[in-house]
DRENMI-32742 format. One record per residue (C-alpha): residue number from 1; residue in three letters; x, y, z. Coordinates in steps of 0.2 Angstrom, whole numbers, plus 5000, padded with zeros to 4 digits. Layout:
# residues N
R volo mardren   px   py   pz
R  NUM     ala    X    Y    Z
...
***
This chain:
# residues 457
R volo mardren   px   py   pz
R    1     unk 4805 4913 4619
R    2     unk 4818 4926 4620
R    3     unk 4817 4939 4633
R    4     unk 4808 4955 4627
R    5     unk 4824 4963 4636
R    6     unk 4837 4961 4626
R    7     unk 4845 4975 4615
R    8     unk 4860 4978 4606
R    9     unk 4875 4986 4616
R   10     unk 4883 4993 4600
R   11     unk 4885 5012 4600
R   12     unk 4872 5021 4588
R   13     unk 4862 5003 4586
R   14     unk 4845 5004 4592
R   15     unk 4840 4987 4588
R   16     unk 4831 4978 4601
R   17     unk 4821 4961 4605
R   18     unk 4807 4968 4606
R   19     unk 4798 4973 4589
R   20     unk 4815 4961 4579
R   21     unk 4809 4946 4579
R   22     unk 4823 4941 4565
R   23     unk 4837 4946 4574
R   24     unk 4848 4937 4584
R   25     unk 4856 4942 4599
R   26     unk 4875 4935 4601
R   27     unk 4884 4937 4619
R   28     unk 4902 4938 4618
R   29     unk 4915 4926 4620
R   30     unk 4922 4919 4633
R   31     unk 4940 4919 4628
R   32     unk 4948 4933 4632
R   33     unk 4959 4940 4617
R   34     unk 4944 4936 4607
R   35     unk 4933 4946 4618
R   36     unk 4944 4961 4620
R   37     unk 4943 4959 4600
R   38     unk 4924 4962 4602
R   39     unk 4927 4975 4613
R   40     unk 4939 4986 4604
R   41     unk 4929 4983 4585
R   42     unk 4912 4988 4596
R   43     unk 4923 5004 4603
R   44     unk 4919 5004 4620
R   45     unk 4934 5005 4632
R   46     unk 4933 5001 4648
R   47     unk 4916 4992 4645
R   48     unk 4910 4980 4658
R   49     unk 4901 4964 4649
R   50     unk 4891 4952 4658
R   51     unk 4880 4938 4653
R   52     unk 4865 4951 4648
R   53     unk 4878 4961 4636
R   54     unk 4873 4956 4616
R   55     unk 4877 4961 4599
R   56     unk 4863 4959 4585
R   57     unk 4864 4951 4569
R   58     unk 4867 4966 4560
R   59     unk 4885 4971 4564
R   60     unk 4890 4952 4557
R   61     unk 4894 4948 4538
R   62     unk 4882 4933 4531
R   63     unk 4895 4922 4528
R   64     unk 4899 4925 4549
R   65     unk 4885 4912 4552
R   66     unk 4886 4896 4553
R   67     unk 4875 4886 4537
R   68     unk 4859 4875 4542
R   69     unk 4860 4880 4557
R   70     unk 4840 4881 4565
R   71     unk 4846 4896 4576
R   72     unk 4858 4910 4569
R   73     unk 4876 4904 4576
R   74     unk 4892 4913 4575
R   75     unk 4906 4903 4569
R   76     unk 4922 4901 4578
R   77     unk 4932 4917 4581
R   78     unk 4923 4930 4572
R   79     unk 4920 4946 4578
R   80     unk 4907 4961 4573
R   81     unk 4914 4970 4556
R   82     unk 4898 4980 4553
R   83     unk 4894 4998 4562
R   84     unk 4888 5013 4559
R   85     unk 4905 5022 4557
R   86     unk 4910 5012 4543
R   87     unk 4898 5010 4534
R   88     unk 4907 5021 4519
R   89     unk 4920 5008 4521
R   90     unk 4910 4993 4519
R   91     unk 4903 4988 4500
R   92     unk 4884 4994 4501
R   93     unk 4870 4982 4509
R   94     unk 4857 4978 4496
R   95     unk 4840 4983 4497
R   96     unk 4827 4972 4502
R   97     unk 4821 4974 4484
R   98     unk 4838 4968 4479
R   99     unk 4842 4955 4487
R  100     unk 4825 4947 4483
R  101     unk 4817 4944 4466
R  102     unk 4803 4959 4462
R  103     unk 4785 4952 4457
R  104     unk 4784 4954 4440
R  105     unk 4770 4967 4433
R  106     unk 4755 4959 4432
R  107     unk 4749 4958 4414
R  108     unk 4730 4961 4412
R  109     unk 4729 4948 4401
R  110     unk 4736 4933 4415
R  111     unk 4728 4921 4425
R  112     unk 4741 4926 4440
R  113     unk 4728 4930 4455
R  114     unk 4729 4949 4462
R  115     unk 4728 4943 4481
R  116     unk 4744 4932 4478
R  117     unk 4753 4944 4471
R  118     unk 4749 4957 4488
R  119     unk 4751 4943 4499
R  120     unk 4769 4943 4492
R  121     unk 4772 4960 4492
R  122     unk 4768 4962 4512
R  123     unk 4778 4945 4516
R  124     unk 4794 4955 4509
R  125     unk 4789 4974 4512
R  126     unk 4802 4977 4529
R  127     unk 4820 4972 4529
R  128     unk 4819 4971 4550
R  129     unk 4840 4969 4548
R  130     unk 4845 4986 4539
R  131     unk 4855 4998 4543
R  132     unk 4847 5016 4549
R  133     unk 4853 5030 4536
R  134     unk 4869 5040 4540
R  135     unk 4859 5053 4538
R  136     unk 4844 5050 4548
R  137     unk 4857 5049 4562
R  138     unk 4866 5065 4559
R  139     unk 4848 5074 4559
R  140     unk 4844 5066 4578
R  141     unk 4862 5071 4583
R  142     unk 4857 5090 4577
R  143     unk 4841 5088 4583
R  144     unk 4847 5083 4601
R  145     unk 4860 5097 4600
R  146     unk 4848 5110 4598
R  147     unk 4837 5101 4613
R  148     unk 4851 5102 4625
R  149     unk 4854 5122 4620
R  150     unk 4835 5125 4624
R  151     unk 4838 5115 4639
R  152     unk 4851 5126 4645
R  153     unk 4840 5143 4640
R  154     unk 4829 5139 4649
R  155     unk 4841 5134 4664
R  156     unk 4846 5151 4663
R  157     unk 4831 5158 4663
R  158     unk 4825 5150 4678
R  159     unk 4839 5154 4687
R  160     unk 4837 5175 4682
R  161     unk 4820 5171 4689
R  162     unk 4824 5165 4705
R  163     unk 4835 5177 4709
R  164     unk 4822 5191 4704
R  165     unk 4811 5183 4716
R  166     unk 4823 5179 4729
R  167     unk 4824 5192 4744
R  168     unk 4842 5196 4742
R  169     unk 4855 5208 4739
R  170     unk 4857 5204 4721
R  171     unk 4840 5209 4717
R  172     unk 4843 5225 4722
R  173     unk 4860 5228 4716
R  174     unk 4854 5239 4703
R  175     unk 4847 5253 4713
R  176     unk 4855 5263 4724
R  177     unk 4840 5269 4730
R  178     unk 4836 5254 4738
R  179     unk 4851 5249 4745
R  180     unk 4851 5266 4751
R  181     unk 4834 5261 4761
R  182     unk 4838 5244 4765
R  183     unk 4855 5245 4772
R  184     unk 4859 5264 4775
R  185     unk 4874 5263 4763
R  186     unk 4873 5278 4749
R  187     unk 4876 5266 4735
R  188     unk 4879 5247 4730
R  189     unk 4894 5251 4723
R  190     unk 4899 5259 4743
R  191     unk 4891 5242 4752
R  192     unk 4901 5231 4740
R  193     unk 4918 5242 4744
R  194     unk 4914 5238 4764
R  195     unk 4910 5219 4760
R  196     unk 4928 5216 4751
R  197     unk 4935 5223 4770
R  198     unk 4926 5212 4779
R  199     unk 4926 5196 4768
R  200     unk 4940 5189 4771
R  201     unk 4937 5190 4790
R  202     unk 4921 5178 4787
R  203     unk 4929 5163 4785
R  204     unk 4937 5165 4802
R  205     unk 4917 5169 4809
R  206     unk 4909 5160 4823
R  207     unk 4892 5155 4823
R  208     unk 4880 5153 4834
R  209     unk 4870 5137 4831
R  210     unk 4854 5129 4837
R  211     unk 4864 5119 4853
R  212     unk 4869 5139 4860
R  213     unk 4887 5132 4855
R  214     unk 4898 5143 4846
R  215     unk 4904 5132 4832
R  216     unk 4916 5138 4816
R  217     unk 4906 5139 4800
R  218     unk 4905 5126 4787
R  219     unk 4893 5121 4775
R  220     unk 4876 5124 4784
R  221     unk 4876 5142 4779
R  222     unk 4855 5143 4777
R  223     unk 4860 5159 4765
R  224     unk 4874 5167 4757
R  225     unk 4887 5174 4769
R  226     unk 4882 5191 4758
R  227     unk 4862 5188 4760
R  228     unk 4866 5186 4779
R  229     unk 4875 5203 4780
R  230     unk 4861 5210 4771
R  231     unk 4848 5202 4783
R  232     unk 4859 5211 4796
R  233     unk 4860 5228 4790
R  234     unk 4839 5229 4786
R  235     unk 4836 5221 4804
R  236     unk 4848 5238 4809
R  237     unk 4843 5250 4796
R  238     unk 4822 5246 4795
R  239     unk 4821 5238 4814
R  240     unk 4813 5222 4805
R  241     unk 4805 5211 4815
R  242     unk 4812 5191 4815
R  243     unk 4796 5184 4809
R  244     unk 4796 5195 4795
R  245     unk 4814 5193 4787
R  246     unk 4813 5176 4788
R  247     unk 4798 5177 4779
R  248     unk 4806 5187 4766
R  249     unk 4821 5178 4765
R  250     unk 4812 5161 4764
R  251     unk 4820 5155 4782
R  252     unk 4815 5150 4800
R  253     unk 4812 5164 4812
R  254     unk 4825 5155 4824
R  255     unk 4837 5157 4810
R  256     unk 4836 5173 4807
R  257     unk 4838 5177 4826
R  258     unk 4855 5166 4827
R  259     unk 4862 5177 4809
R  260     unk 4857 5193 4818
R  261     unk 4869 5187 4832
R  262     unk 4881 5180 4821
R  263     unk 4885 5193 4814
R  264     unk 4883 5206 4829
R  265     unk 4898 5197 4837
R  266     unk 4907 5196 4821
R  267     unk 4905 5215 4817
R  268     unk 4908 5220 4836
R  269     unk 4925 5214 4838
R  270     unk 4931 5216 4817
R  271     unk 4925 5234 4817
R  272     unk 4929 5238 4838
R  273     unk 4946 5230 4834
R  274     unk 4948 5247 4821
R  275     unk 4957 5262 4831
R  276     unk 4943 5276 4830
R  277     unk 4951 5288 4842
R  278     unk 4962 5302 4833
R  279     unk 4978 5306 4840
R  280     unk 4981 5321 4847
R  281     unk 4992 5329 4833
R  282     unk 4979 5326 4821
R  283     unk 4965 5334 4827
R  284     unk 4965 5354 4830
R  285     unk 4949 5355 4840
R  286     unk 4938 5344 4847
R  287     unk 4918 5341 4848
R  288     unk 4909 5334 4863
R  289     unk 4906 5315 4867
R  290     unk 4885 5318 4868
R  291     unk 4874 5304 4877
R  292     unk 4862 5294 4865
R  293     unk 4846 5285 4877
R  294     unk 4839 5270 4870
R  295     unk 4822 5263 4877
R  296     unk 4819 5246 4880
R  297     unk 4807 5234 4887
R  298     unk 4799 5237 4903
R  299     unk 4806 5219 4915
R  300     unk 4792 5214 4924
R  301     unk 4806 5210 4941
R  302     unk 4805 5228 4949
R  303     unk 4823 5226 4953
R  304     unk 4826 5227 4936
R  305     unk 4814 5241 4932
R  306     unk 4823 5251 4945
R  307     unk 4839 5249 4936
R  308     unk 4835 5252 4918
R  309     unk 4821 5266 4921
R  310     unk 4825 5283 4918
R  311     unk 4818 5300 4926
R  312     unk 4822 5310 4912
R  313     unk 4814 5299 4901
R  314     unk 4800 5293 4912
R  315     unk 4806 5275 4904
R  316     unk 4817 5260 4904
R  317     unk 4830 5266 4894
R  318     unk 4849 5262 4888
R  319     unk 4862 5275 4889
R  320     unk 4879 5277 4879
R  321     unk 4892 5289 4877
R  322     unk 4896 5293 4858
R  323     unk 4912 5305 4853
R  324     unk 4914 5313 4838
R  325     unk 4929 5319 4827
R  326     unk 4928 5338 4819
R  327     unk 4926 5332 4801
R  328     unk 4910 5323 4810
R  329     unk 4918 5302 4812
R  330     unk 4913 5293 4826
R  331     unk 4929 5293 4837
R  332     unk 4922 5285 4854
R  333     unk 4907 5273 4857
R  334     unk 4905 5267 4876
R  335     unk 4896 5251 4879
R  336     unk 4878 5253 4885
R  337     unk 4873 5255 4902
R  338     unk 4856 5255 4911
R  339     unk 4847 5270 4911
R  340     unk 4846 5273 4930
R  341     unk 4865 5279 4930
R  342     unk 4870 5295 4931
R  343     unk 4877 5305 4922
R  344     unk 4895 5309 4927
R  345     unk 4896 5289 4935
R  346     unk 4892 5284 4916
R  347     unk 4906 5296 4911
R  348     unk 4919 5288 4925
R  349     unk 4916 5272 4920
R  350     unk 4915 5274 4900
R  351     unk 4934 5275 4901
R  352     unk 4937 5293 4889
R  353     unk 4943 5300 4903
R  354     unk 4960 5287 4902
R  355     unk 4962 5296 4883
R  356     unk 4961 5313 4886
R  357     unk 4977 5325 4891
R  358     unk 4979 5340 4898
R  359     unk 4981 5348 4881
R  360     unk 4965 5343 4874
R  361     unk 4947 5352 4876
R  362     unk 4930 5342 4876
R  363     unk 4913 5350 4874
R  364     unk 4898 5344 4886
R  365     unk 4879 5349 4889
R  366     unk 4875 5356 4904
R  367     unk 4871 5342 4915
R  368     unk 4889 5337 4914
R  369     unk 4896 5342 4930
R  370     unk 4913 5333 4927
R  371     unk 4926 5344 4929
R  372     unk 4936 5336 4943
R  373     unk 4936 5324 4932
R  374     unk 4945 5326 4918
R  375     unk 4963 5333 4916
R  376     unk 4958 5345 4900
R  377     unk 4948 5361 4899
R  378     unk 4928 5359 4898
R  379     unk 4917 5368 4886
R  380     unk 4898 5369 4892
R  381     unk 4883 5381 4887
R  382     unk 4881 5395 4903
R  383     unk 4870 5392 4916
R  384     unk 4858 5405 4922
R  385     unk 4856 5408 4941
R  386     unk 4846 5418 4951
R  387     unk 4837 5426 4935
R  388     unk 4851 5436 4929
R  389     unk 4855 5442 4913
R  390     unk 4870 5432 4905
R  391     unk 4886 5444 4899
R  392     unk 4891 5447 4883
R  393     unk 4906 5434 4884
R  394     unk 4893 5421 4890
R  395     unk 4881 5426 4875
R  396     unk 4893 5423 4863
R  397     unk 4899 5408 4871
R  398     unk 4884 5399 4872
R  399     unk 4882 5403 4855
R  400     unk 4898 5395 4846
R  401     unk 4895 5380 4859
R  402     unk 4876 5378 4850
R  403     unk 4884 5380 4832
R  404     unk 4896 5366 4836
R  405     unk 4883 5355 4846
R  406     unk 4871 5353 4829
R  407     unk 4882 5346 4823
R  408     unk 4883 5332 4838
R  409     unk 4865 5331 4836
R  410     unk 4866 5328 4816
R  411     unk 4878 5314 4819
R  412     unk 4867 5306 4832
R  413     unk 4852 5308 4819
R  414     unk 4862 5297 4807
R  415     unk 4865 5284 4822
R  416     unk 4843 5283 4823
R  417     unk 4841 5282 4806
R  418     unk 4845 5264 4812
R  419     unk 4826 5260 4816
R  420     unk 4829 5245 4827
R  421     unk 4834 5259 4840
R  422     unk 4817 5271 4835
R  423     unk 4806 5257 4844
R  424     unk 4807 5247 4862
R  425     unk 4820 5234 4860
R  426     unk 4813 5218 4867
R  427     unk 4819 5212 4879
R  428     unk 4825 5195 4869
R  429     unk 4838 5204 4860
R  430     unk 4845 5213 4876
R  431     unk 4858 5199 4877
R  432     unk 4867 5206 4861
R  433     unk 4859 5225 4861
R  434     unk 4878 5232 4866
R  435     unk 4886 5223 4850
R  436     unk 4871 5230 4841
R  437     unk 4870 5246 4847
R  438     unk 4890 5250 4844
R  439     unk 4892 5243 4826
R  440     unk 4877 5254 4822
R  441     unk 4890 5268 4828
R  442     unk 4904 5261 4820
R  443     unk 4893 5257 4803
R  444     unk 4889 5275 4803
R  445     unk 4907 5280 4797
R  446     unk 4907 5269 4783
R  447     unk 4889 5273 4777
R  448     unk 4889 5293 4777
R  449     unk 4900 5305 4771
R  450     unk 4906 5320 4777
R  451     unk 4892 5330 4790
R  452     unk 4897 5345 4783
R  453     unk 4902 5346 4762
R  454     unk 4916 5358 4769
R  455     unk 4926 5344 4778
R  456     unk 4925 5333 4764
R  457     unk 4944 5337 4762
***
């Protein structure tokens, strides 16, 4: 009994064993000329036969077959002749009800019985050898070319929709509201001109991986390099906890954490290594450098506590020194220092005072008692002692100090409209809160514009 897994190998034939019970299955030669012949009249290059490889009966002339034979057998040297693509060519294949004689009409007034005449009818009624149509194949062609357009609509589709319900920059691309919110950037079209100055630098990024080993990147990128800048700027911008972006970003807290590193490193020394501080000939007066605190975590070791507590604050706290440029840029960011230090050792150690000249003039509260300090002349509100009245002079130089110090205040504003630094740092992130803290600073001159509309030009 043949094997029901036999089929025809002929393109566009779908004759098989299993419901052609009249057609035979014919392997191919074994000489080789003769089988590349099959080969090429079947038209499949480069096809790989085995013994399981057959053509059917139906791509072979009748007079291909050898006579009397009990089996169907192809005679010597004969190759298929019959397909599908040229059929045009050949003469046309009679019907089955031409090839065998019709049953004659029954006359009403024979003897010829009506149950041999159906029985006939049914032996002969399916010509299990034919030929499908020409055009019965063109229509499943059509038919499988429309399927495979649906398919790829909807492909489409569901890739719109993942984006639309993926937490990512893309989603959001469309309102500058929300990237306003999210990121601090005014519009998209103002984050994407940042990203195309730091992009190339990505490639060069290292990454901080599960092991605490700084590896280059490569293909384990659980996000976009785009969607981890994003995931960056909201930790910065909305003081996000861990748990929560990864939840909206559909990744592992510790993933999150290692990104928010990542990047803090890689935005530390791409956007420290820009030169902030004016030059001299550039700038015809200068603001004051104003200290920005940061609370953090109470440490439970009391050593600790004693080093980052602050009086003023009655908290652990961070403290920075921050300059500022007359059309209101960042021009000076000092790394951050506990918040037990004082105020003129915070100022020695910062290292302005290696930039300033003796031409130059800096602005500074009253609780900057710095003037053996610096080379340059000092601007500071009065200080009243012993009750008395201050002068005119001092009234009116208290004042222009104020109108110039709001602005110092406005800019730090937009340095705590970061709300990471509105709440106590934990104490988990104090490793990287100085890379955090100062690209917060630096990001502040590429998010705003001008303080003050009239030093927009």
């Amino acid at each position: 009994m043949r094997p029901r897994s036999e089929h025809c190998c002929v393109p566009l034939c779908v004759v098989s064993a299993r419901y052609n019970s009249t057609v035979s299955f014919h392997s191919f030669p074994v000489e080789e000329d003769l089988r590349k012949k099959w080969i090429a009249q079947i038209r499949r290059d480069d096809f790989q036969v085995n013994k399981n490889t057959k053509v059917c009966s139906v791509h072979f002339r009748h007079d291909d077959f050898m006579e009397g034979a009990r089996l169907k057998r192809l005679k010597k040297g004969v190759f298929p002749t019959l397909f599908e693509w040229n059929r045009q060519e050949q003469p046309p294949r009679l019907s089955v009800w031409e090839r065998r004689e019709r049953p004659l009409t029954p006359d009403p007034d024979s003897d010829v019985d009506q149950e041999d005449m159906d029985f006939d009818v049914e032996r002969t009624g399916h010509d299990y050898c034919s030929v499908p149509e020409a055009a019965a194949v063109d229509m499943v062609l059509h038919e499988n070319e429309e399927l495979k357009r649906e398919i790829e609509d909807v492909r489409k589709q569901l890739e719109q929709t993942k984006i639309t319900h993926r937490f990512g920059l893309r989603r959001f691309a469309g309102s500058d509201e929300d990237i306003r919110f999210y990121t601090r950037f005014a519009t998209y079209n103002h984050l994407m001109a940042f990203w195309e100055l730091i992009e190339p630098a990505t490639h060069r990024m290292i990454r901080v991986t599960n092991s605490k080993v700084f590896k280059e990147p490569g293909n384990t990128r659980a996000l976009p390099a785009i969607d981890e800048f994003f995931l960056f700027l909201m930790h910065l911008a909305l003081g996000l906890k861990q748990r929560d972006l990864g939840h909206r970003f559909q990744v592992h807290q510790t993933t999150v954490s290692r990104i928010v590193t990542t990047w803090a490193n890689f935005l530390y020394f791409v956007l420290g290594s820009v030169c902030i501080w004016m030059p001299k000939e550039k700038v015809r007066a200068h603001l004051p450098e104003e200290f920005h605190q940061i609370r953090c975590q109470t440490p439970s070791h009391l050593l600790l506590q004693s080093e980052v507590f602050s009086n003023y604050k009655s908290h652990c706290t961070f403290k920075a020194l921050v300059g500022m440029a007359p059309h209101g840029a960042i021009t000076f960011v000092s790394a951050l220092y506990a918040g037990s230090i004082s105020d003129r050792e915070l100022f020695k150690q910062s290292g302005i005072i290696n930039l300033l000249t003796p031409d130059m003039a800096i602005m500074v509260d009253k609780g900057f008692l710095i003037d053996s300090l610096v080379p340059c002349k000092i601007h500071r509100p009065v200080f009243l002692t012993n009750g008395k009245q201050m002068s005119a002079d001092e009234v009116t130089h208290t004042q222009s100090v104020a109108r110039l110090r709001v602005h110092v205040e406005r800019l730090i504003r937009r340095v705590k409209e970061h709300k990471l630094f509105d709440t106590v740092i934990p104490l988990s992130i104090s490793g990287s809160i100085n890379q955090l803290f100062t690209v917060a600073c630096l990001l502040v001159n590429y998010q705003c514009g001008p303080l003050v509309k009239a030093w927009s030009h």
